[in-house]
C-alpha positions as CSV (number, residue, x, y, z in Angstrom):
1,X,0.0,0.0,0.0
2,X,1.3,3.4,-0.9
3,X,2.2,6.1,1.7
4,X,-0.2,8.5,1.7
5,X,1.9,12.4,1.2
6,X,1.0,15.2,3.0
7,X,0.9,18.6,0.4
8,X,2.7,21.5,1.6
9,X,0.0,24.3,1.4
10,X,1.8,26.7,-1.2
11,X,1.6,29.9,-0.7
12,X,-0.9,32.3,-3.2
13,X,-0.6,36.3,-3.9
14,X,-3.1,39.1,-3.4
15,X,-3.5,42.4,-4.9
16,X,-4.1,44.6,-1.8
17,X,-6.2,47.2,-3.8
18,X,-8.9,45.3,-5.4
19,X,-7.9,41.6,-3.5
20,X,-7.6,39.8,-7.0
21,X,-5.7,36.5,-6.4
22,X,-3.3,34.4,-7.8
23,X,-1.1,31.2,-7.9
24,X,2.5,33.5,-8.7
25,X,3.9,36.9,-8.0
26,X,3.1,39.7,-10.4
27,X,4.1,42.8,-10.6
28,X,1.2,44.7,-11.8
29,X,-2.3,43.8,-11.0
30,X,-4.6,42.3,-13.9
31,X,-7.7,43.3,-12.6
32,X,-7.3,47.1,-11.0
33,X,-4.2,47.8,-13.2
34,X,-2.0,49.0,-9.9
35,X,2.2,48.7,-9.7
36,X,3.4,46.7,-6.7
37,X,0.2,46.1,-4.8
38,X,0.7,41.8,-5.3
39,X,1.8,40.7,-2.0
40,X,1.8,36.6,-0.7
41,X,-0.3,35.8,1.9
42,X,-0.3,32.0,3.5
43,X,-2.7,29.4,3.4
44,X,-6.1,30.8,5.4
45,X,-6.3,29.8,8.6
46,X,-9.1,29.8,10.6
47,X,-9.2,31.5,14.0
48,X,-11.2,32.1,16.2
49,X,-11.0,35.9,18.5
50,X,-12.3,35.3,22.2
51,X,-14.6,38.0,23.8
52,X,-12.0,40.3,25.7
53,X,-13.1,42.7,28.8
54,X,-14.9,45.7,28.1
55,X,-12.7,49.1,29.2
56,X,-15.4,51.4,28.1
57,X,-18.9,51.2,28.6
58,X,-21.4,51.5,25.6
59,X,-23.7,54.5,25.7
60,X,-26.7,56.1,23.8
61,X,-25.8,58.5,21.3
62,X,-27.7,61.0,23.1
63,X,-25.5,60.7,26.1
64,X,-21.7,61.2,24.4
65,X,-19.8,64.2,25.0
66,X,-19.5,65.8,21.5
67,X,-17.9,68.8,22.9
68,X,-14.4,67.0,22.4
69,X,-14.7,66.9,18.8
70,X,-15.4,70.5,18.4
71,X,-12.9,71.8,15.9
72,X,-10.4,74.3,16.5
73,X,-9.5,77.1,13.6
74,X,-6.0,76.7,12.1
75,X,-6.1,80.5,12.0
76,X,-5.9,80.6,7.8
77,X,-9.8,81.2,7.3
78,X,-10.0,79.7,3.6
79,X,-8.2,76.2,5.2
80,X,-11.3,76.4,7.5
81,X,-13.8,76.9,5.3
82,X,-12.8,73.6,3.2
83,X,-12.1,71.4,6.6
84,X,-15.8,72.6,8.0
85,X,-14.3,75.2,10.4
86,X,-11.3,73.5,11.4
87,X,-9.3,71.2,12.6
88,X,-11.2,68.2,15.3
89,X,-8.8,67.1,17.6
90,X,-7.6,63.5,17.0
91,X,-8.5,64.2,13.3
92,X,-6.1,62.8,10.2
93,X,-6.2,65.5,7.6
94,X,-4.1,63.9,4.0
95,X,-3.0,66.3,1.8
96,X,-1.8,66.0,-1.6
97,X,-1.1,67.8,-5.1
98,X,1.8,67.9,-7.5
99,X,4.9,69.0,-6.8
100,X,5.4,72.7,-6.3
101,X,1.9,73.2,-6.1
102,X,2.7,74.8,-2.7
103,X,1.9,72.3,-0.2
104,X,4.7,72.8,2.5
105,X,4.5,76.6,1.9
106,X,1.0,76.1,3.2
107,X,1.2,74.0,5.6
108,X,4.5,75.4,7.2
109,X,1.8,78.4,7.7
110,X,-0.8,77.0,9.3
111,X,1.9,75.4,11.7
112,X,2.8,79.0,12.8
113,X,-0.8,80.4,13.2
114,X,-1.9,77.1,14.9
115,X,0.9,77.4,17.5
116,X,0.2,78.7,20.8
117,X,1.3,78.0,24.5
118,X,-1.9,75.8,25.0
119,X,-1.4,74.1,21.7
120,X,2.0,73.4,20.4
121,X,3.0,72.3,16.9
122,X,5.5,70.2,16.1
123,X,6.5,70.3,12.1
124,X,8.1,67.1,10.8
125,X,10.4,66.9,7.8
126,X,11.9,63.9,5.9
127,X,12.4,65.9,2.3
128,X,14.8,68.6,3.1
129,X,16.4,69.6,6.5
130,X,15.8,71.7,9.2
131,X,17.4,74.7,8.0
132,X,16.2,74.6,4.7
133,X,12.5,74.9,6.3
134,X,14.0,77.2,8.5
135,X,14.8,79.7,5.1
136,X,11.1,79.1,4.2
137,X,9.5,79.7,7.4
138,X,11.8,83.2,7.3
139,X,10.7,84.4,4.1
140,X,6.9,83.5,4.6
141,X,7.2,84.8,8.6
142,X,5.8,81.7,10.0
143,X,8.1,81.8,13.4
144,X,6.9,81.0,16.5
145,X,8.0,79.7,20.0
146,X,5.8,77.2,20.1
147,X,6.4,75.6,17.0
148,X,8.6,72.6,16.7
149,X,10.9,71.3,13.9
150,X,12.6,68.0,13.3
151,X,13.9,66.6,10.0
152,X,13.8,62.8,10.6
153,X,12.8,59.8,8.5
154,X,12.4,57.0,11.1
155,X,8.6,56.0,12.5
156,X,10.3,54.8,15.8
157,X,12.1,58.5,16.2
158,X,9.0,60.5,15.3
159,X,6.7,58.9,17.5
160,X,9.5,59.5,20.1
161,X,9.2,63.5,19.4
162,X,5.9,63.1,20.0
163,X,5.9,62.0,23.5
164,X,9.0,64.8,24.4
165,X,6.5,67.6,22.3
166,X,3.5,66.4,23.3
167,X,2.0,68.6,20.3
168,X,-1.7,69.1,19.5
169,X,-0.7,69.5,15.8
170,X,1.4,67.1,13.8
171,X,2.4,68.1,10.5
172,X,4.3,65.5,8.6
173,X,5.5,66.3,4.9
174,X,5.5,63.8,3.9
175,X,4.0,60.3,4.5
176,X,6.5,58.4,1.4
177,X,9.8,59.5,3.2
178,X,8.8,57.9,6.4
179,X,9.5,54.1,6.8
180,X,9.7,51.8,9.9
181,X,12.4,49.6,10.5
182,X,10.2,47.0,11.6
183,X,8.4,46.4,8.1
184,X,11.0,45.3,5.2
185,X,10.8,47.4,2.2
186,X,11.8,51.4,0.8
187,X,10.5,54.4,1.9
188,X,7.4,55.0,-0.3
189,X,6.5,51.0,-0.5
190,X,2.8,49.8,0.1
191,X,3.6,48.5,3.2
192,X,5.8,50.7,4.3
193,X,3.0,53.6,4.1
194,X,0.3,51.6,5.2
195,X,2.4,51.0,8.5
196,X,3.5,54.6,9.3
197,X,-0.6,56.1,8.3
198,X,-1.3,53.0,10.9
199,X,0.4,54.1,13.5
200,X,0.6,57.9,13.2
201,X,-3.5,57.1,12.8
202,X,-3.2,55.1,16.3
203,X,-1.1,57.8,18.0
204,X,-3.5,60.8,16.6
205,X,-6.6,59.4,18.1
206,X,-4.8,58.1,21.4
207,X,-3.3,61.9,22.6
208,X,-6.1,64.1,20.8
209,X,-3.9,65.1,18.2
210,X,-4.9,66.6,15.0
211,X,-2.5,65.4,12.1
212,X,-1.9,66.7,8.6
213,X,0.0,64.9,6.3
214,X,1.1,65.4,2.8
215,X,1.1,62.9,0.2
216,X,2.2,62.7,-3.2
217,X,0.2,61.9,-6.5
218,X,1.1,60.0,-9.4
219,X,1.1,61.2,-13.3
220,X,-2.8,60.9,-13.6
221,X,-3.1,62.9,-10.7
222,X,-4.2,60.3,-8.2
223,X,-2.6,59.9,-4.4
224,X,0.1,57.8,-4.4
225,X,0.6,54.6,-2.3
226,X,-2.3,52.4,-1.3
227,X,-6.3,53.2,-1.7
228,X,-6.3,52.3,1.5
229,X,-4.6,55.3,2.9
230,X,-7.6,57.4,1.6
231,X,-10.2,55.3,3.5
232,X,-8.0,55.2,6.6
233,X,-7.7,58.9,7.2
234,X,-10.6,61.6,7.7
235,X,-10.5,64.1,5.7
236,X,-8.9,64.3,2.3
237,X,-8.0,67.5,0.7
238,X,-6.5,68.1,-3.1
239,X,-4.3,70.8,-3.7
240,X,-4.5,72.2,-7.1
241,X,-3.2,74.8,-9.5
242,X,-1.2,75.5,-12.5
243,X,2.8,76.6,-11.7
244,X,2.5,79.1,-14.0
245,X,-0.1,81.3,-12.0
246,X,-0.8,82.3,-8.7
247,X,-4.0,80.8,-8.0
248,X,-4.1,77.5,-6.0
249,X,-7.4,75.7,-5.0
250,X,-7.6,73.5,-1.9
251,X,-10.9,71.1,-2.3
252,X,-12.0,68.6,-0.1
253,X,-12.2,65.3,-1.6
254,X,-13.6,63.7,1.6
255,X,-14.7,65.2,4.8
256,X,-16.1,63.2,7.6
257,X,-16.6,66.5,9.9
258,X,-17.9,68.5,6.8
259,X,-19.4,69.1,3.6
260,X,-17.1,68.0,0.0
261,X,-18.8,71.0,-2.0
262,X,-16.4,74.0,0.1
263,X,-13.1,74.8,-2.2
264,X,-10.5,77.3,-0.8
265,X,-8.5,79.9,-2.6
266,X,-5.5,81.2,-2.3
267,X,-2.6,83.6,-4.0
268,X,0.6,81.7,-4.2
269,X,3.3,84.4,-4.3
270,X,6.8,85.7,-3.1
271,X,6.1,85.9,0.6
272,X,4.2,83.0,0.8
273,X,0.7,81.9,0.4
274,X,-2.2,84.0,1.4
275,X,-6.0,83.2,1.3
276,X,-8.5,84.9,-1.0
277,X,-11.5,86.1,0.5
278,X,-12.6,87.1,-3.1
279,X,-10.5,85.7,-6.1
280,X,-12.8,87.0,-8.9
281,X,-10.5,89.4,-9.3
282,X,-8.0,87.3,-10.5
283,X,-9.6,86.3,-13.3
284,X,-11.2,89.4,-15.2
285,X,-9.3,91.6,-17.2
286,X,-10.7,95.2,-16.8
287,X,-11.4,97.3,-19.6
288,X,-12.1,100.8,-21.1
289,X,-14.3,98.7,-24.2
290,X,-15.0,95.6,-24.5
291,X,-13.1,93.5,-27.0
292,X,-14.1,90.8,-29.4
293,X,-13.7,87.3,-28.9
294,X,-14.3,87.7,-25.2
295,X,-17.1,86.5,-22.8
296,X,-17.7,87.0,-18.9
297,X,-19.6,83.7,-16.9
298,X,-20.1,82.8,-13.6
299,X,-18.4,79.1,-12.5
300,X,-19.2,77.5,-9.2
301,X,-16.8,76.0,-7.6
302,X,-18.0,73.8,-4.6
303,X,-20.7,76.1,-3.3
304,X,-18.4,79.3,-4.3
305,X,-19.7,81.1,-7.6
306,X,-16.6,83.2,-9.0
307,X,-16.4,85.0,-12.2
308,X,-14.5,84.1,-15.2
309,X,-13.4,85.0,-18.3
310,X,-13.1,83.2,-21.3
311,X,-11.5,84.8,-24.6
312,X,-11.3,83.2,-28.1
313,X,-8.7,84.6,-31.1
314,X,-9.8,82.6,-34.8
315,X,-7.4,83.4,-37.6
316,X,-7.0,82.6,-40.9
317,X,-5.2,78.9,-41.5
318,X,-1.9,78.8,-43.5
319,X,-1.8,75.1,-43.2
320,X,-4.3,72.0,-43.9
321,X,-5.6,70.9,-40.5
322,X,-6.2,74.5,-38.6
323,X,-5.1,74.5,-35.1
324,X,-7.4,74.3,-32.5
325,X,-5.5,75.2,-29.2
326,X,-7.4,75.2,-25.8
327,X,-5.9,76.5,-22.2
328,X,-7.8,76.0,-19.0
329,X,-10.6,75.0,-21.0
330,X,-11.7,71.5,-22.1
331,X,-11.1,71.0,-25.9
332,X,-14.0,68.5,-26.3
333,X,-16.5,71.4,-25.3
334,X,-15.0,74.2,-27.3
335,X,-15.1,71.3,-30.3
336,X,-18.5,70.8,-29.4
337,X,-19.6,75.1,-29.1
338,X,-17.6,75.2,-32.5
339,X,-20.0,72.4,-33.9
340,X,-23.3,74.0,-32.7
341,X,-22.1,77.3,-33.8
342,X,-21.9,76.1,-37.6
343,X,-24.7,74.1,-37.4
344,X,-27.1,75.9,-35.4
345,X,-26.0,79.4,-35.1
346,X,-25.4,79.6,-39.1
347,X,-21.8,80.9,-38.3
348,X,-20.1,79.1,-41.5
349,X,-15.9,78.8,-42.3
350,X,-14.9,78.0,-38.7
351,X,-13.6,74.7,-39.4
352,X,-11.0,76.1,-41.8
353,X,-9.6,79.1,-39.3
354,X,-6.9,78.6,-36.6
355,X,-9.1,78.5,-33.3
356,X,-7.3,79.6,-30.0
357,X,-9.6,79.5,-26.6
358,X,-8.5,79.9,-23.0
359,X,-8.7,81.4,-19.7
360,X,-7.7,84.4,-18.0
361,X,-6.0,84.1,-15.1
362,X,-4.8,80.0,-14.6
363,X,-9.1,79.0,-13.5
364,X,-10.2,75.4,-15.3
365,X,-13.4,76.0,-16.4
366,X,-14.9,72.4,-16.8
367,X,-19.0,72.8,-16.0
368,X,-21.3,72.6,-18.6
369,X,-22.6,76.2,-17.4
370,X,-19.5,77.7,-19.1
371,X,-20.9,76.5,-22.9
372,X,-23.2,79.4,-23.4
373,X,-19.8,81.7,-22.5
374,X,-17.6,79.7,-24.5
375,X,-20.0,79.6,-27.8
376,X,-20.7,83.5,-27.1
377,X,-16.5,84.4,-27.2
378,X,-15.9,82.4,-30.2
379,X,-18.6,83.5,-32.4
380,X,-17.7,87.3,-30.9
381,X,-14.0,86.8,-32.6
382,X,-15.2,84.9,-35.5
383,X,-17.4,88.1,-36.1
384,X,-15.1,90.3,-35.1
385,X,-17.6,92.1,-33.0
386,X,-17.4,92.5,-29.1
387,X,-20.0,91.6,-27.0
388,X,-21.7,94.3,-24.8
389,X,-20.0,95.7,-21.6
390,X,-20.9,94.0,-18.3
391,X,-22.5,91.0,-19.7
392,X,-22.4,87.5,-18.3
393,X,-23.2,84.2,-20.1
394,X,-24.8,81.3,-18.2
395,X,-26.5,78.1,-19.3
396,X,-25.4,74.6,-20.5
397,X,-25.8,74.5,-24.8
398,X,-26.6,71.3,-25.9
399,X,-26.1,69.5,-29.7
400,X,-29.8,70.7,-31.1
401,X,-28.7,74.5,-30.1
402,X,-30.9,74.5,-27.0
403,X,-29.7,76.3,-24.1
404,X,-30.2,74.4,-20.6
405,X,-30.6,75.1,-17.1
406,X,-27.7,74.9,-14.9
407,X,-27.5,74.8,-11.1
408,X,-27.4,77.6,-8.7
409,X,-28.5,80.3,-11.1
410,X,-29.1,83.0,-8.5
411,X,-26.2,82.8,-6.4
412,X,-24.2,83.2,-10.1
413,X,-26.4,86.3,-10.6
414,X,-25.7,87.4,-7.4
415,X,-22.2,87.2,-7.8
416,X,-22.3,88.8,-11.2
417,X,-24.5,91.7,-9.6
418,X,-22.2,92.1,-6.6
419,X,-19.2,92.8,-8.7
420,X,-21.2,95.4,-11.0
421,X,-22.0,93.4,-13.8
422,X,-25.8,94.4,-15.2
423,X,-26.8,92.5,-17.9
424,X,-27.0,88.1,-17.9
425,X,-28.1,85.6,-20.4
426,X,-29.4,83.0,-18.7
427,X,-31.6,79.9,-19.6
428,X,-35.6,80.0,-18.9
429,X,-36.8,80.4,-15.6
430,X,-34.0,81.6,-13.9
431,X,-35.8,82.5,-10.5
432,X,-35.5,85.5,-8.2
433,X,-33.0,88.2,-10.1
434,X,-30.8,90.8,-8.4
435,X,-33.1,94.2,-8.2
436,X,-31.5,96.6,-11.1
437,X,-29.7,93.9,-13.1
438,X,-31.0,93.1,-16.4
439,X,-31.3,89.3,-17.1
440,X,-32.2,88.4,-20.9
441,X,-33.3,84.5,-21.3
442,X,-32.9,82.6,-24.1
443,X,-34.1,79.0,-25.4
444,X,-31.7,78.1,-28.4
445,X,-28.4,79.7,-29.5
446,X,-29.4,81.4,-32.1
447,X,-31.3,84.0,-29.6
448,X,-28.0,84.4,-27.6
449,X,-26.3,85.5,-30.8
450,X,-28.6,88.3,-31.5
451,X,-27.0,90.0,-28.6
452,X,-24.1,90.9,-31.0
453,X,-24.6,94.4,-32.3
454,X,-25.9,93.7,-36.3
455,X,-24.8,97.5,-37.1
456,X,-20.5,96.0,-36.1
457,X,-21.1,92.6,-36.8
458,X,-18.6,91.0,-39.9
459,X,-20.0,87.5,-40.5
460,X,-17.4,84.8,-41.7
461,X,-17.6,84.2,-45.3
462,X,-19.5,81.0,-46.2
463,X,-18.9,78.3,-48.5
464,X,-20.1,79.3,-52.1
465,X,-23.0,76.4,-53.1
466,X,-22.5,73.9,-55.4
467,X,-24.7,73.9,-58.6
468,X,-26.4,70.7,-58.9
């Protein structure tokens, strides 16, 4: 009779994003597409957990304290606004954006305004040293006494300056250069970043401690490291902006103390970073008289209306396949606005003229309630004929021409009024309008063009037709 073998129980591989698994290491995951995330896990065993004795009793909701989670202003009021009036003690606030976008600049600020004798702040480096912050923090004027610096890169040392500080504020820039020496990997790894958000998570909600941690982002644009680190922390906040311009947006991607509709703004600049109360200015250019090819709309971002302006430049072609360049605007839209305007709005020869469309002062204007503005500036520079002064443009166009209704109509008008603007297009219906502003609706395109003075107007030459 044959002896009977025992199998070794090999081991299998699990993607720790999506938990796709496998008979063999990989090194990208088939199923979620993610780098690195395939790590071997043994054979499941089953265990069982005993009941372990209670330390805390269970109360009724009614009867918890919620005076301990009250949150506590970082003293920059646009920082506020996006966390939901500050920061809750014991909260873990991520931050991330692209590199340069101003994220240590900002945070190196809130550190000094936070920082008082009741509440100390202790600022944790492990991408430059001490000093070099140190020349930041002097140029921006973010000293205080009660702010605390360290440049280290070891989990073990930093929770160590955290019993000698004993801070209410952690600030850790950022998460990818710490690493534990009881996990094997880099700096940066999966596991290594899942460990240190672990136990800087752990440590936060032991002492009280409100934590703010930067992060980095990938090429897409998406946080780097695990998903898991999103889900583990908070609040979520994305710092945007182009390097180019000033303007930075901070918006909250998740908020478990707050609303996700609140986006801060501020003015990135030589002394630092400074909120905006009201950014409008920064992207209107003013004017004696209006010019063609330029349009004035209203843009929401989060719950925040702000006015824009969009500008378009069309030019004869000297080559086959005109251009068609686009900046801070989204180039299938303007394709779209260029299609409606030939089709519907009768405006013939665009396809064959160099079309240039884009922003004024670095805002991304990607809601539909910036087509009417967008269709309005091209057809304004296509007709050479500038639209009239202190006119804004809202409403969503769609493919038959038709002009939609977009969200939060009044608070745009309101806007538009408060800044002295007194005339709007606006779809049908647009609700209760600003006492002494003019407010023309229109269904279709074709009304929104008539706004363009006929006595000025050049049309674009059409087509000759074809004898048949």
């Amino acid at each position: 009779m044959a002896a009977r073998t025992k199998t070794k129980d090999r081991p299998s591989y699990r993607c720790t994003e999506c938990g796709w698994q496998t008979a063999k290491w990989l090194g990208r995951c088939p199923e979620c597409q993610a780098w690195g995330t395939i790590d071997e896990y043994g054979a499941p065993t089953v265990r069982t957990t005993a009941p372990g004795r209670v330390t805390t009793s269970a109360l009724p909701i009614g009867q918890v304290d919620g005076r301990q989670a009250t949150a506590r202003p970082t003293g920059v009021p646009e920082l506020d606004r996006v966390l939901g009036g500050g920061l809750v003690p014991g909260a873990v606030v991520l931050v991330a954006g692209e590199p340069g976008v101003g994220k240590s600049t900002l945070l190196l600020d809130v550190a000094a305004k936070a920082a008082s004798e009741e509440h100390k702040t202790l600022y944790v480096t492990g991408e430059e040293s001490a000093s070099q912050v140190r020349l930041r923090a002097d140029r921006i004027h973010a000293i205080d006494d009660h702010l605390y610096l360290t440049a280290e890169t070891d989990l073990g040392t930093v929770l160590g300056h955290l019993d000698a500080v004993k801070p209410s504020l952690l600030i850790l820039d950022s998460v990818q250069t710490i690493a534990s020496g009881e996990i094997d990997g880099a700096p940066g790894g999966v596991s290594q970043v899942r460990e240190v958000a672990g136990a800087l998570i752990r440590a936060s909600k032991e002492r009280g401690m409100s934590t703010l941690l930067v992060g980095h982002v990938t090429k897409e644009g998406t946080i780097a490291g695990p998903r898991l680190l999103e889900h583990l922390v908070d609040v979520v906040l994305s710092f945007e902006g182009d390097r180019h311009a000033r303007l930075r947006l901070v918006r909250g991607v998740k908020n478990r103390y707050g609303t996700t509709d609140e986006v801060g703004c501020f003015e990135l600049h030589d002394e630092g970073i400074t909120g905006l109360a009201d950014p409008s200015g920064l992207f209107l250019t003013r004017r004696a008289e209006p010019v063609p090819g330029t349009c004035l709309t209203v843009t929401l971002e989060g719950r925040r209306p702000l006015v824009a302006e969009v500008q378009a430049l069309t030019v004869d072609s000297q080559i086959p396949s005109p251009r068609r360049t686009t900046s801070g605007l989204e180039t299938s839209r303007v394709s779209m606005m260029l299609a409606v305007l030939e089709q519907r709005g009768r405006i013939s020869a665009l396809g064959k003229r160099d079309i240039y469309s884009a922003t004024v002062g670095g805002v991304k204007l990607s809601e539909p309630a910036a087509d009417l503005s967008i269709a309005l500036a091209l057809a304004s520079a296509a007709s050479d004929t500038p639209l009239p002064k202190n006119l804004v443009a809202i409403g969503e166009v769609g493919l038959a021409g038709e002009v939609r209704r977009v969200t939060g109509v009044q608070r745009r008008l309101a806007e538009a009024h408060r800044l002295g603007f007194t005339h709007a297009l606006v779809p049908a219906d647009p609700g209760k309008v600003p006492a002494g502003m003019k407010v023309l609706e229109v269904a279709d395109i074709a009304d929104a063009l008539r706004v363009l003075p006929k006595g000025r107007r050049r049309e674009a030459p059409r087509e000759p037709e074809q004898r048949r």
